[in-house]
Biopython code that builds the backbone (N, CA, C, O; Angstrom):
import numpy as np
from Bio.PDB.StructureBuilder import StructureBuilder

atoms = [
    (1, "UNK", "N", (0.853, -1.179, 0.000)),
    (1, "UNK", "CA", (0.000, 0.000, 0.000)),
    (1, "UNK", "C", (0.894, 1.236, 0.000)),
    (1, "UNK", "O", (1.846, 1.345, 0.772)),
    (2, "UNK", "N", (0.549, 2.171, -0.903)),
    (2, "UNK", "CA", (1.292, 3.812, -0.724)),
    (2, "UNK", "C", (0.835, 4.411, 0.420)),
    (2, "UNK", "O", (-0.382, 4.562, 0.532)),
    (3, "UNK", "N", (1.550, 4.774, 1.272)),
    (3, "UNK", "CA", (1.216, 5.497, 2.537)),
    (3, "UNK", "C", (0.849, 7.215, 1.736)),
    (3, "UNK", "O", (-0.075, 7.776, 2.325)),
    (4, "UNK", "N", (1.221, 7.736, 0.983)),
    (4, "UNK", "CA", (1.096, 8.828, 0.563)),
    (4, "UNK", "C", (-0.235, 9.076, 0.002)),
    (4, "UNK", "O", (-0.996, 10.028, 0.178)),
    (5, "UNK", "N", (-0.346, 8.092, -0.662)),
    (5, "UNK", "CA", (-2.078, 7.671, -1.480)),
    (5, "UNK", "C", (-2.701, 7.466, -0.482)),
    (5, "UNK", "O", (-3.817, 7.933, -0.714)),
    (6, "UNK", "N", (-2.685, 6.888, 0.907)),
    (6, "UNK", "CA", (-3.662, 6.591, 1.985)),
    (6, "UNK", "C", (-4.049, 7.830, 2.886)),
    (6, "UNK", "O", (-5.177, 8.113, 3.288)),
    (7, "UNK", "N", (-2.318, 8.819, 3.223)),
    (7, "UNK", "CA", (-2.909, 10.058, 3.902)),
    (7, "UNK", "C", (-3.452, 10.962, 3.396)),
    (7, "UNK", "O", (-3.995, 11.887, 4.001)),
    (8, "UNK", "N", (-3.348, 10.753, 1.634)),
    (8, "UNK", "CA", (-4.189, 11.940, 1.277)),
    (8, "UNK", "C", (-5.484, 11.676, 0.897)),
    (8, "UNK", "O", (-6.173, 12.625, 0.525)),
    (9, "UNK", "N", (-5.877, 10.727, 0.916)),
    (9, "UNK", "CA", (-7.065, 9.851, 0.691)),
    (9, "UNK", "C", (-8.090, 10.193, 2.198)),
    (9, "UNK", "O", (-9.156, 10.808, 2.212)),
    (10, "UNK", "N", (-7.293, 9.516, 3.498)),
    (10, "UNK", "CA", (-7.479, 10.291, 4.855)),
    (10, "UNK", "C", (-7.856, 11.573, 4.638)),
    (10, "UNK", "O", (-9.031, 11.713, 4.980)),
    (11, "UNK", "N", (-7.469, 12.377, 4.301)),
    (11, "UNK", "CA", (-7.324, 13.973, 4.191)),
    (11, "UNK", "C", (-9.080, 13.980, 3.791)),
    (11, "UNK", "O", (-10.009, 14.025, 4.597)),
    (12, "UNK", "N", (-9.145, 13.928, 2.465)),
    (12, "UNK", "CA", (-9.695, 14.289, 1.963)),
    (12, "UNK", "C", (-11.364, 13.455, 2.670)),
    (12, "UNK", "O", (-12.524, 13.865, 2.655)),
    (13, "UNK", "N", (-10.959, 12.619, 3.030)),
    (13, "UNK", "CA", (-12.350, 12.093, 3.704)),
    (13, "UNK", "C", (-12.888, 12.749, 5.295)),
    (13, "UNK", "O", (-13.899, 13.103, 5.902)),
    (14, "UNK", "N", (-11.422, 12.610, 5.426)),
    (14, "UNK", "CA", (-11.744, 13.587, 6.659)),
    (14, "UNK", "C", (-12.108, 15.192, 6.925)),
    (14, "UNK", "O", (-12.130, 15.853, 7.963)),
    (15, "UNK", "N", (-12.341, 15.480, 5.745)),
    (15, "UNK", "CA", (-12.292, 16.956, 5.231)),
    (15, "UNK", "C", (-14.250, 17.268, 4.865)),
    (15, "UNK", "O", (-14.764, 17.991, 4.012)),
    (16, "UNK", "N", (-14.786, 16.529, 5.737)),
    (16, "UNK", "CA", (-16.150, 17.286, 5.342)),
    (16, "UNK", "C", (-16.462, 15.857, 4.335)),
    (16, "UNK", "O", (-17.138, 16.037, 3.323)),
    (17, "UNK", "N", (-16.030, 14.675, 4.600)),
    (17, "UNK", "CA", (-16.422, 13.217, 3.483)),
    (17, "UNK", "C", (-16.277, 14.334, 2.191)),
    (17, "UNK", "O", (-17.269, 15.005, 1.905)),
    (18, "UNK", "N", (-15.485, 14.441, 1.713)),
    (18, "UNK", "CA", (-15.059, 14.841, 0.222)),
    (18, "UNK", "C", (-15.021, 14.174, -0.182)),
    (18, "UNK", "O", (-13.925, 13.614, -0.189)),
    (19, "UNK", "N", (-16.105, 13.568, -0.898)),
    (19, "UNK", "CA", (-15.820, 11.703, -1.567)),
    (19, "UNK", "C", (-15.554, 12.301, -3.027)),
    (19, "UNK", "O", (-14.828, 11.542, -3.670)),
    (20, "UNK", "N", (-15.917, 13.392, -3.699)),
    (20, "UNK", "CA", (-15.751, 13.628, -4.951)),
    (20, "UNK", "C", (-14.516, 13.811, -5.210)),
    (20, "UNK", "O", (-14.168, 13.576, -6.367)),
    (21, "UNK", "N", (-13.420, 14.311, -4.166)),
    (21, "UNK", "CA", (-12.143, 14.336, -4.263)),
    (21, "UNK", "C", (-11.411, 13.307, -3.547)),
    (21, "UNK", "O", (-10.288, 13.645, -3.175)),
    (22, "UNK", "N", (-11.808, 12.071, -3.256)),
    (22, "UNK", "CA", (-11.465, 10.863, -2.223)),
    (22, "UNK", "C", (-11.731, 10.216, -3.886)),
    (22, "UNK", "O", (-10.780, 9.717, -4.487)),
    (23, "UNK", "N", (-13.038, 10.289, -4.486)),
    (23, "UNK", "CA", (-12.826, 9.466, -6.053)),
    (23, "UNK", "C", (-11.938, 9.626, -6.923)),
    (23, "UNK", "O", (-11.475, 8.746, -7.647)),
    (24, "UNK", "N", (-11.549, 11.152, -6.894)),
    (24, "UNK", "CA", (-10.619, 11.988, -7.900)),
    (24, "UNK", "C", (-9.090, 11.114, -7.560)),
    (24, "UNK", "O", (-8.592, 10.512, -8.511)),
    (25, "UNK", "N", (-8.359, 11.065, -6.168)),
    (25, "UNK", "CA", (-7.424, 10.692, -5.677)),
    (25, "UNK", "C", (-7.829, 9.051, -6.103)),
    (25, "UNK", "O", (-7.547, 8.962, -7.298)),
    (26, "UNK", "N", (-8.290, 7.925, -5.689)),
    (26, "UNK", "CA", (-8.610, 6.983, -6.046)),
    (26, "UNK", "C", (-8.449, 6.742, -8.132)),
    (26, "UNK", "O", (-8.106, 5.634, -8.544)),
    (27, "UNK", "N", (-8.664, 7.576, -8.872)),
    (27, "UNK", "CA", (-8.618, 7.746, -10.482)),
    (27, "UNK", "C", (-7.253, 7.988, -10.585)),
    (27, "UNK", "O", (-6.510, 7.362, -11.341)),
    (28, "UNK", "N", (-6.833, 9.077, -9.677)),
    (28, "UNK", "CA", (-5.279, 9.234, -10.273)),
    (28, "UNK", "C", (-4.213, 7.872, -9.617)),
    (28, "UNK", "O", (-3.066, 7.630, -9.994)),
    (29, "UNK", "N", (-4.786, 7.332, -8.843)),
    (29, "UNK", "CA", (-3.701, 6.487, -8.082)),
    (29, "UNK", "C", (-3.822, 5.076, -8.953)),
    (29, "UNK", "O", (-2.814, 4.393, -9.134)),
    (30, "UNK", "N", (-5.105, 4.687, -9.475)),
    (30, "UNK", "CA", (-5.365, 3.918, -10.724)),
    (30, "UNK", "C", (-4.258, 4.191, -12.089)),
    (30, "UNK", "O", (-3.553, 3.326, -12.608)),
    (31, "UNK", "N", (-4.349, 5.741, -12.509)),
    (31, "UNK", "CA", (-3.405, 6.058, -13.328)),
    (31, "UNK", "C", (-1.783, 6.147, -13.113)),
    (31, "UNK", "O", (-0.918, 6.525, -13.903)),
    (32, "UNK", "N", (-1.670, 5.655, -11.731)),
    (32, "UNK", "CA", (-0.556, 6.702, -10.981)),
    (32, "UNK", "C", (0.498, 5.142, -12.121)),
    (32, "UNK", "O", (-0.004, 4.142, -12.634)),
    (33, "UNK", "N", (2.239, 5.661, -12.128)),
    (33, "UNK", "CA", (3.105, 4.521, -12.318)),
    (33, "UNK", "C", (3.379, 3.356, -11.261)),
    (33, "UNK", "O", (4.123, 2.387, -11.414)),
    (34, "UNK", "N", (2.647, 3.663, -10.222)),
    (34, "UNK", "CA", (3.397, 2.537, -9.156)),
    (34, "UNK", "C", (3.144, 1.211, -9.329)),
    (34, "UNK", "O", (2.119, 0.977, -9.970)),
    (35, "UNK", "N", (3.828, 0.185, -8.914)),
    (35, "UNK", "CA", (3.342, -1.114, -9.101)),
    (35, "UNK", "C", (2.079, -1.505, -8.919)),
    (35, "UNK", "O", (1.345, -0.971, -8.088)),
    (36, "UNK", "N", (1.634, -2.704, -9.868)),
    (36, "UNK", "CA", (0.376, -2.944, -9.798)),
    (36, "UNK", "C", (-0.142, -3.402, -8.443)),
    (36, "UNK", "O", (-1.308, -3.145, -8.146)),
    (37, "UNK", "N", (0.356, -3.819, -7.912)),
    (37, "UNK", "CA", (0.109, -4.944, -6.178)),
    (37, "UNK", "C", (0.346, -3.697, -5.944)),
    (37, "UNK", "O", (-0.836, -3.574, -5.621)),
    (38, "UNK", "N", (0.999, -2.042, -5.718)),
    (38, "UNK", "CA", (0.768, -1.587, -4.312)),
    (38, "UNK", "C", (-0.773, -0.731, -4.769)),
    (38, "UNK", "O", (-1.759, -0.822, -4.038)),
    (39, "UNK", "N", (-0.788, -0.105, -5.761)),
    (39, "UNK", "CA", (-2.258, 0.318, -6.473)),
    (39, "UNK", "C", (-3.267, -0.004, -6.270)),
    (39, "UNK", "O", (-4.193, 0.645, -5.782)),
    (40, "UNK", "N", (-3.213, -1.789, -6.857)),
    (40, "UNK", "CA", (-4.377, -2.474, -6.007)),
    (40, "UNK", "C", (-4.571, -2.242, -4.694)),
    (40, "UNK", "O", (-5.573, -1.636, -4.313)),
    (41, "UNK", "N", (-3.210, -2.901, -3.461)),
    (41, "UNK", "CA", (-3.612, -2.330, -2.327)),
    (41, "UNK", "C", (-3.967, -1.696, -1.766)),
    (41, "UNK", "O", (-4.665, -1.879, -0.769)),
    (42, "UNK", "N", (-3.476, -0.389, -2.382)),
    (42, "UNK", "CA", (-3.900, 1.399, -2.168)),
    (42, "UNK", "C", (-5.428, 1.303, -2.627)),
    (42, "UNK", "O", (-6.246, 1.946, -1.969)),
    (43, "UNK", "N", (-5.800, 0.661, -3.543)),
    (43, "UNK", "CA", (-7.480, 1.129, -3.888)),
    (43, "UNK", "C", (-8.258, -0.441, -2.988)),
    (43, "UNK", "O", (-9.462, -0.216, -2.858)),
    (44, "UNK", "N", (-8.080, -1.103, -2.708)),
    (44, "UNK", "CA", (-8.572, -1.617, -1.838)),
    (44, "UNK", "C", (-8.864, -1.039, -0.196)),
    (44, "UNK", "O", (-9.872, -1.162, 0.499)),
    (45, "UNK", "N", (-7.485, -0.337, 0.107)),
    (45, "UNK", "CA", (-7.585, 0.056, 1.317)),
    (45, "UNK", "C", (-8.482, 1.705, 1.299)),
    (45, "UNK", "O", (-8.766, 2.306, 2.335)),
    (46, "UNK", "N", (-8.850, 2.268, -0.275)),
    (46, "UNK", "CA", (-9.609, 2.893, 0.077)),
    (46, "UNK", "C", (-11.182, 2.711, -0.446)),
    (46, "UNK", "O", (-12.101, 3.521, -0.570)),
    (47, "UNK", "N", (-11.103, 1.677, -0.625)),
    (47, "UNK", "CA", (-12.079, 0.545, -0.462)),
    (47, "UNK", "C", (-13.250, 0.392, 0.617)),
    (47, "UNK", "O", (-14.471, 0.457, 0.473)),
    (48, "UNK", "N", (-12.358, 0.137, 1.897)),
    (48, "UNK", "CA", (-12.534, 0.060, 3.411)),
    (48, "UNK", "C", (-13.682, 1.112, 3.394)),
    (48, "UNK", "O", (-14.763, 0.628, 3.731)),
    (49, "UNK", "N", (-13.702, 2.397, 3.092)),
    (49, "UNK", "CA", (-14.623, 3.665, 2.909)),
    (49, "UNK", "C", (-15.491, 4.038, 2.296)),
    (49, "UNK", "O", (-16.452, 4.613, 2.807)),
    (50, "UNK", "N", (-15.346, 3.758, 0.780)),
    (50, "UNK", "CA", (-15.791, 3.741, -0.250)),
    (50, "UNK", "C", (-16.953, 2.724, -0.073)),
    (50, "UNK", "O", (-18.088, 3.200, -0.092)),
    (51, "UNK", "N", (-16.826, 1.499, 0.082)),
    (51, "UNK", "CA", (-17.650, 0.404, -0.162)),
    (51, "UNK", "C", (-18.085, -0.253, -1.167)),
    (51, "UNK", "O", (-19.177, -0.821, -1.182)),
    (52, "UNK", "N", (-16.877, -0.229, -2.554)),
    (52, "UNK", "CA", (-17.898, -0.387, -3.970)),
    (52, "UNK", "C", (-17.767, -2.062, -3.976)),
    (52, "UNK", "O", (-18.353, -2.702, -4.848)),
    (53, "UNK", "N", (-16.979, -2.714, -2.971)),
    (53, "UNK", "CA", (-16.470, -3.997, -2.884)),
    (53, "UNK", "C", (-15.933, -4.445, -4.346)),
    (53, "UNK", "O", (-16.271, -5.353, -5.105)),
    (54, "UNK", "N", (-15.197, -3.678, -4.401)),
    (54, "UNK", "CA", (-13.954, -4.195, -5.525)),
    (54, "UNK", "C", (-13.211, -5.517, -5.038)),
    (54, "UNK", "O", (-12.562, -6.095, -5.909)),
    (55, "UNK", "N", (-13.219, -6.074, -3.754)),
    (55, "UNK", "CA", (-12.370, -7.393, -3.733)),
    (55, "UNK", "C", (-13.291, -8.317, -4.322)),
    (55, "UNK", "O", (-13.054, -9.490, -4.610)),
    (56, "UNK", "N", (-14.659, -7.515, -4.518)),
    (56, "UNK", "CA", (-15.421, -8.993, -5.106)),
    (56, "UNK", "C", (-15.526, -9.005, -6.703)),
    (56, "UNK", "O", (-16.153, -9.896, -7.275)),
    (57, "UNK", "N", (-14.802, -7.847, -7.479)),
    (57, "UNK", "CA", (-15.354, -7.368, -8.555)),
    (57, "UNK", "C", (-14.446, -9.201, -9.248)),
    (57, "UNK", "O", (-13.479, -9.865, -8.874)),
    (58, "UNK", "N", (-15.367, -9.313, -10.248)),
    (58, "UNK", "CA", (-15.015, -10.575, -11.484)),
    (58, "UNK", "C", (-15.155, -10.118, -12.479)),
    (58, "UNK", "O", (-16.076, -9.307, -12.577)),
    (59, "UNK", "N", (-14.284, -10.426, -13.737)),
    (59, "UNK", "CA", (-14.344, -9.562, -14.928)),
    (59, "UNK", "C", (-15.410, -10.806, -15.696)),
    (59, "UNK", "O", (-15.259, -12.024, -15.786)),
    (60, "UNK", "N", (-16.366, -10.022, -16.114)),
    (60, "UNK", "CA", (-17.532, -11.164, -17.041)),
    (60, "UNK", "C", (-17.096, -12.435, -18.263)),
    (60, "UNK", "O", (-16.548, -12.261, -19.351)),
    (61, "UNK", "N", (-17.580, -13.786, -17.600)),
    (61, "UNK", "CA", (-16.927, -14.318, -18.395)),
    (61, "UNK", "C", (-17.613, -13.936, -19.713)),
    (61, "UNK", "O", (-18.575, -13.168, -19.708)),
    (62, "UNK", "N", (-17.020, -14.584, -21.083)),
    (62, "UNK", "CA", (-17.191, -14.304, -22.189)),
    (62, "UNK", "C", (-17.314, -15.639, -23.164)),
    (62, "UNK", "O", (-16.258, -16.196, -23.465)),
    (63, "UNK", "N", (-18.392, -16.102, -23.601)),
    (63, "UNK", "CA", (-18.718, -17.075, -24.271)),
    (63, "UNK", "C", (-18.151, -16.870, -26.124)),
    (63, "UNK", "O", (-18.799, -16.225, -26.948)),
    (64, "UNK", "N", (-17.278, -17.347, -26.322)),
    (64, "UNK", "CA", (-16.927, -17.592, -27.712)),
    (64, "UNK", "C", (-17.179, -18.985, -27.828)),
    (64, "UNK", "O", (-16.772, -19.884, -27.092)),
    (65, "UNK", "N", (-17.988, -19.067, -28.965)),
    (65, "UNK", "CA", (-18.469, -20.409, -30.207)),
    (65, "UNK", "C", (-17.064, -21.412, -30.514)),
    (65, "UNK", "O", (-15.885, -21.061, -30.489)),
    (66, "UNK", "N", (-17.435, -22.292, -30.705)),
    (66, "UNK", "CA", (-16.135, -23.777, -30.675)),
    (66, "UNK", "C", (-15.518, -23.383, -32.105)),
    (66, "UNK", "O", (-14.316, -23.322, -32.364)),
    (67, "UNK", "N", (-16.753, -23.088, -33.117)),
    (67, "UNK", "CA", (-16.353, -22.801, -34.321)),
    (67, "UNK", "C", (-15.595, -21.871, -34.747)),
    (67, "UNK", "O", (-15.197, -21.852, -35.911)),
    (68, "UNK", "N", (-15.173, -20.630, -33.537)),
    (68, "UNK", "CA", (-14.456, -19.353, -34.048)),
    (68, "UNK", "C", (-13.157, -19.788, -33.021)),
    (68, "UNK", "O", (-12.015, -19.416, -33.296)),
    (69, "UNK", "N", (-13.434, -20.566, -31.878)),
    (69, "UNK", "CA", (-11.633, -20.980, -31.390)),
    (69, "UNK", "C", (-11.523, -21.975, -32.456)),
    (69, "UNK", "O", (-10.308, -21.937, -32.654)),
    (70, "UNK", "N", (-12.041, -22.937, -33.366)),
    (70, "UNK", "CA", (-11.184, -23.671, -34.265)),
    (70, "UNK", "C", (-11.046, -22.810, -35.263)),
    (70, "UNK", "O", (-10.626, -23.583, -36.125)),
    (71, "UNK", "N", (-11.110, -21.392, -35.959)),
    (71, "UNK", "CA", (-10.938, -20.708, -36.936)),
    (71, "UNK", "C", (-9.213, -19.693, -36.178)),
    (71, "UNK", "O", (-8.346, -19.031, -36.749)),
    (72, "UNK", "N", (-9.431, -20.069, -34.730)),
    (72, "UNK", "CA", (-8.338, -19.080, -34.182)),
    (72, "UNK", "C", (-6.759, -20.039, -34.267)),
    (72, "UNK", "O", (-5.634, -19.674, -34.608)),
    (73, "UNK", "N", (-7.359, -21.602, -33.718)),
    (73, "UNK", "CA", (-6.585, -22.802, -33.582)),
    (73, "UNK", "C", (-6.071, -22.707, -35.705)),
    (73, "UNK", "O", (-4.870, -22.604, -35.954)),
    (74, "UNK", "N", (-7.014, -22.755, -36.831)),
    (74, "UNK", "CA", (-6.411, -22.861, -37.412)),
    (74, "UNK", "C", (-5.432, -21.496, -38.327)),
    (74, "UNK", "O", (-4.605, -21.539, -39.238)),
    (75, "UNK", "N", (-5.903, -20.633, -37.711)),
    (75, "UNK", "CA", (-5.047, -19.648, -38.186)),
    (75, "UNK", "C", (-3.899, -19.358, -37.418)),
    (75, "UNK", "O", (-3.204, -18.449, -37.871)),
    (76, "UNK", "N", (-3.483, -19.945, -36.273)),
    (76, "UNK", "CA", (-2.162, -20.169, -35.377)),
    (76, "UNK", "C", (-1.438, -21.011, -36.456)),
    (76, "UNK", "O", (-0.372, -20.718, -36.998)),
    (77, "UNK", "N", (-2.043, -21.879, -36.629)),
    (77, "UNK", "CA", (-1.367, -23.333, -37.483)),
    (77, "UNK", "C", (-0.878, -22.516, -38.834)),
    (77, "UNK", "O", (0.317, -22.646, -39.102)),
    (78, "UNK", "N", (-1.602, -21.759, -39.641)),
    (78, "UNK", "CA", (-1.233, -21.195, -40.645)),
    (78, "UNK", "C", (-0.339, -20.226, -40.419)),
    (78, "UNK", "O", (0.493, -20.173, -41.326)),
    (79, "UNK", "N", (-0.160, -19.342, -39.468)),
    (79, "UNK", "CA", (0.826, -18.639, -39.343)),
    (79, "UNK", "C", (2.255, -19.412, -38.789)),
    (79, "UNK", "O", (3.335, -18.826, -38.711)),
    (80, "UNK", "N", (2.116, -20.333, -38.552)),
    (80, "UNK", "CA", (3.294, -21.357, -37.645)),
    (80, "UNK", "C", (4.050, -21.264, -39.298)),
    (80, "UNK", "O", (5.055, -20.628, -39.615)),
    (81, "UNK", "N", (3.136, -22.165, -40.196)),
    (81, "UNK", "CA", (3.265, -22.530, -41.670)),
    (81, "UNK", "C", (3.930, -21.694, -42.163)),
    (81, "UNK", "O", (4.834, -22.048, -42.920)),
    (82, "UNK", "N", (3.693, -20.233, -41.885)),
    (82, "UNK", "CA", (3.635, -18.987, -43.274)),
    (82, "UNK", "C", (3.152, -19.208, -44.006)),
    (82, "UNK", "O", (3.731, -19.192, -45.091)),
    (83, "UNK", "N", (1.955, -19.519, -43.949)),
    (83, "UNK", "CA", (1.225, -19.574, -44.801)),
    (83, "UNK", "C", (0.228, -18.686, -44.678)),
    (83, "UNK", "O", (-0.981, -18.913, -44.632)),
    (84, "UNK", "N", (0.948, -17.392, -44.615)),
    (84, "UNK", "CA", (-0.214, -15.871, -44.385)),
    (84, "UNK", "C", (-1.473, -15.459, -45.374)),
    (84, "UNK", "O", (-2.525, -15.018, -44.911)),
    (85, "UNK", "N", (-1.222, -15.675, -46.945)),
    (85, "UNK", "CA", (-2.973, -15.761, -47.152)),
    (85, "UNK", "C", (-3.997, -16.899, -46.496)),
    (85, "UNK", "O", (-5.183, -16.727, -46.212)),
    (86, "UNK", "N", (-3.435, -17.758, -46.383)),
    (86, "UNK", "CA", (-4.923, -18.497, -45.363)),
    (86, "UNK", "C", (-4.564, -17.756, -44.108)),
    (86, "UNK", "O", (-5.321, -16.792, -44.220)),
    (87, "UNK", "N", (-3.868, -17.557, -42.918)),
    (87, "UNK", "CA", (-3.894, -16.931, -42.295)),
    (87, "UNK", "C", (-4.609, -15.088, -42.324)),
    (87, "UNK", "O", (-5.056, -14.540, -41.316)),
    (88, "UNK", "N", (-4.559, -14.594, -43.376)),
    (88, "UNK", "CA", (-5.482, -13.734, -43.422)),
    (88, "UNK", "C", (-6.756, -13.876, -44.007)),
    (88, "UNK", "O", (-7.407, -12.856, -43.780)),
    (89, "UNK", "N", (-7.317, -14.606, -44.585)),
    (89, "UNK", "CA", (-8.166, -15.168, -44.934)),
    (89, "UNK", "C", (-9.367, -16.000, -43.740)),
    (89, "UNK", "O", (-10.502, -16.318, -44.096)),
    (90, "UNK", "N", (-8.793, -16.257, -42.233)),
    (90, "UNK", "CA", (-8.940, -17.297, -41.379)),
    (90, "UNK", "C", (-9.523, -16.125, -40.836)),
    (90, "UNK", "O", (-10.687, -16.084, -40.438)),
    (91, "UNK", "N", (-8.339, -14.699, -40.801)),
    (91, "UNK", "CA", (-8.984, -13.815, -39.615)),
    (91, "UNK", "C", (-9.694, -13.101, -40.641)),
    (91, "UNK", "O", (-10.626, -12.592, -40.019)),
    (92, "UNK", "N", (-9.805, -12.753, -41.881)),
    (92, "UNK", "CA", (-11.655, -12.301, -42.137)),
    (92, "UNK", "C", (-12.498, -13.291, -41.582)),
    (92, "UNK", "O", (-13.334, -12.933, -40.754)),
    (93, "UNK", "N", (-12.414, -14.450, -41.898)),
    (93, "UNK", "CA", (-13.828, -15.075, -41.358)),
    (93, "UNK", "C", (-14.109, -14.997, -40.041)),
    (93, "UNK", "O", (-15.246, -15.147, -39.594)),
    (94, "UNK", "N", (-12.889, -14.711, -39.208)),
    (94, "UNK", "CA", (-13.396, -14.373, -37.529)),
    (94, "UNK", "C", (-13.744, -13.292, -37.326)),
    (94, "UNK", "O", (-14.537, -13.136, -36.397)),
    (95, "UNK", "N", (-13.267, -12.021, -38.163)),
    (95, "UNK", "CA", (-13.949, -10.594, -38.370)),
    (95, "UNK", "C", (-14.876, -10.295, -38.590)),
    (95, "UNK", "O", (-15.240, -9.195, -38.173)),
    (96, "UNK", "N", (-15.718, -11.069, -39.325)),
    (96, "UNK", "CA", (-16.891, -10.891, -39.802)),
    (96, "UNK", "C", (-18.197, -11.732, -39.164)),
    (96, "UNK", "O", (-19.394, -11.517, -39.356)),
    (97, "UNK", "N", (-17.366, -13.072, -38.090)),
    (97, "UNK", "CA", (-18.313, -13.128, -36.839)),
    (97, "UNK", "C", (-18.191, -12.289, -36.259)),
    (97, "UNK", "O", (-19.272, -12.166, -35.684)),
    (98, "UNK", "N", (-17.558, -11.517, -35.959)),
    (98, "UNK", "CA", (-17.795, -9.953, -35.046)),
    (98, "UNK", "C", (-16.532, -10.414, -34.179)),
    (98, "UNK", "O", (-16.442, -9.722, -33.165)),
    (99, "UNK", "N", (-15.669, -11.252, -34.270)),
    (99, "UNK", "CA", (-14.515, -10.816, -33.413)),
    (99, "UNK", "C", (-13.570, -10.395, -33.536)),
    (99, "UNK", "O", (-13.427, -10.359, -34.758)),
    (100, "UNK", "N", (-12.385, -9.851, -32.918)),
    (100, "UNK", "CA", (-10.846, -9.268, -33.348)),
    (100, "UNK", "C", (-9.936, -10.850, -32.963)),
    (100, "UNK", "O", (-10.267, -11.959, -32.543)),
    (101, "UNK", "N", (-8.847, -10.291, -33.318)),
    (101, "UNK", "CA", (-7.888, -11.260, -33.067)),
    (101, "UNK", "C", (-6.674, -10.295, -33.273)),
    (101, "UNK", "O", (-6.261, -9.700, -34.269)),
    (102, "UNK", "N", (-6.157, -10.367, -31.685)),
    (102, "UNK", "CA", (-4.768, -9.624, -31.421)),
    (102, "UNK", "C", (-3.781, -10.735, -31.342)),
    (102, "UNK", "O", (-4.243, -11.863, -31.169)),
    (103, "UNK", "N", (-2.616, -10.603, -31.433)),
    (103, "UNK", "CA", (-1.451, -11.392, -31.715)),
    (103, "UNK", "C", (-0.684, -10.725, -30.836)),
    (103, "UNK", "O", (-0.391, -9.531, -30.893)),
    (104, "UNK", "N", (-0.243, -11.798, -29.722)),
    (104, "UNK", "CA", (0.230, -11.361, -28.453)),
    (104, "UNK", "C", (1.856, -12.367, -28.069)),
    (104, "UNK", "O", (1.843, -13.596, -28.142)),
    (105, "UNK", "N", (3.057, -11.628, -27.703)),
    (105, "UNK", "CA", (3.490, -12.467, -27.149)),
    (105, "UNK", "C", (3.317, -13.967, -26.725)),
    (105, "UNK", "O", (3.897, -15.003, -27.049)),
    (106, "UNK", "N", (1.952, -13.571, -25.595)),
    (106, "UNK", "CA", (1.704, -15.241, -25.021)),
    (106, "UNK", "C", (0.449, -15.905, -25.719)),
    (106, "UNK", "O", (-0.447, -16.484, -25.105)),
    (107, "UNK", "N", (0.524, -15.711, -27.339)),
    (107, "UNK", "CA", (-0.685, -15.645, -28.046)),
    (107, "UNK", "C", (-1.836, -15.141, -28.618)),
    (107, "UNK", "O", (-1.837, -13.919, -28.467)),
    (108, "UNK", "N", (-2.695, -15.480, -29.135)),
    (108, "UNK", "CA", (-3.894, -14.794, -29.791)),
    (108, "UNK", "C", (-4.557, -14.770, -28.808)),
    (108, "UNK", "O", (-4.745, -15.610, -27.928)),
    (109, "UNK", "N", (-5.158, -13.139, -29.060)),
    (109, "UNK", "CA", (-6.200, -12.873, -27.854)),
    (109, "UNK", "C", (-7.622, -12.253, -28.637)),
    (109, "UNK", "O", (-7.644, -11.223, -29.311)),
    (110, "UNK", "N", (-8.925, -13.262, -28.329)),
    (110, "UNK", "CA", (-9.779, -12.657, -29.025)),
    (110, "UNK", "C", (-10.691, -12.107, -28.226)),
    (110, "UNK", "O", (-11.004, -12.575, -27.132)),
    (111, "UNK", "N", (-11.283, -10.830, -28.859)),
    (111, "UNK", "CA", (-12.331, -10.108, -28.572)),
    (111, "UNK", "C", (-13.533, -9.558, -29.256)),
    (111, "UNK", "O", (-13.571, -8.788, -30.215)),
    (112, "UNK", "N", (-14.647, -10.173, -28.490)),
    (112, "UNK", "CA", (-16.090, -9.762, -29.078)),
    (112, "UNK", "C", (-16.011, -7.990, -29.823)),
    (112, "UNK", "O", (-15.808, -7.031, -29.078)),
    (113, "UNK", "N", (-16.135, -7.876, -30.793)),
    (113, "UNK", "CA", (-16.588, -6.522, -31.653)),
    (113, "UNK", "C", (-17.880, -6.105, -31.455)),
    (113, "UNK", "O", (-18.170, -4.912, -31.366)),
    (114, "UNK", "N", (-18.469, -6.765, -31.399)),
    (114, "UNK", "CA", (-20.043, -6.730, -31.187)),
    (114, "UNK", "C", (-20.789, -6.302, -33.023)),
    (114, "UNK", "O", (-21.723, -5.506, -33.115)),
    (115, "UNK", "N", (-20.366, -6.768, -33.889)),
    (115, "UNK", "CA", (-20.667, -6.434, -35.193)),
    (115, "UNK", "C", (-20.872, -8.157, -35.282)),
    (115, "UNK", "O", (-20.007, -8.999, -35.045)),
    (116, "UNK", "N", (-21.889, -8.324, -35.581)),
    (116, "UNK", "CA", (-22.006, -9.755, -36.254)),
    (116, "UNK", "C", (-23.129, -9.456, -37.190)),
    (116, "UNK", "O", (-23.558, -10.334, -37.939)),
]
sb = StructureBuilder()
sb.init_structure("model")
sb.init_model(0)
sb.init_chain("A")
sb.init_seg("    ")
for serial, (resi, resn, name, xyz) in enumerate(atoms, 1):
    if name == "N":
        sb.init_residue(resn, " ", resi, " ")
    sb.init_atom(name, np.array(xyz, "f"), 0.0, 1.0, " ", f" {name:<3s}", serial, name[0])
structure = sb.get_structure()
């Protein structure tokens, strides 16, 4: 936890519940560079006040079709190949189910477009 992010967080709550500037401090400490684990900690611990129960927040799972991970499975395979027109060819047809396909270090990462 940032002790600096917590007393001014203090401050500001203790200042007449200034929650509009207790949120403001909470946004920048989200933006702030510090490590992710002390950030989190820091917005958890102003959490404690807040009450939005962020330790419970779950990011929504996301249902993708068998048929567009085997269009993702075979356009991995085609790019393994170089074989980049079927590989671009693989990701129109996943484009045009409405998803993206990012190419990541630790793999393809797909995401709903919401265009189908």
């Amino acid at each position: 936890m940032d002790e600096g992010f917590a007393a001014e967080f203090a401050a500001q709550v203790n200042d007449d519940l200034n929650t509009p500037r207790a949120l403001a401090l909470a946004w920048d400490l989200v933006k702030n560079d510090l490590p992710a684990p002390a950030r989190k900690a820091t917005l958890l611990h102003f959490d404690r006040v807040l009450g939005l129960r962020l330790a419970e927040w779950q990011p929504a799972a996301t249902y993708v079709p068998d048929g567009i991970l085997a269009l993702v499975q075979q356009r991995q395979q085609a790019r393994a190949a170089k074989r980049w027109q079927d590989a671009d060819a693989l990701r129109d047809h996943i484009v045009a189910a409405g998803y993206r396909v990012e190419d990541t270090p630790q793999g393809p990462q797909l995401r709903a477009t919401g265009a189908r």
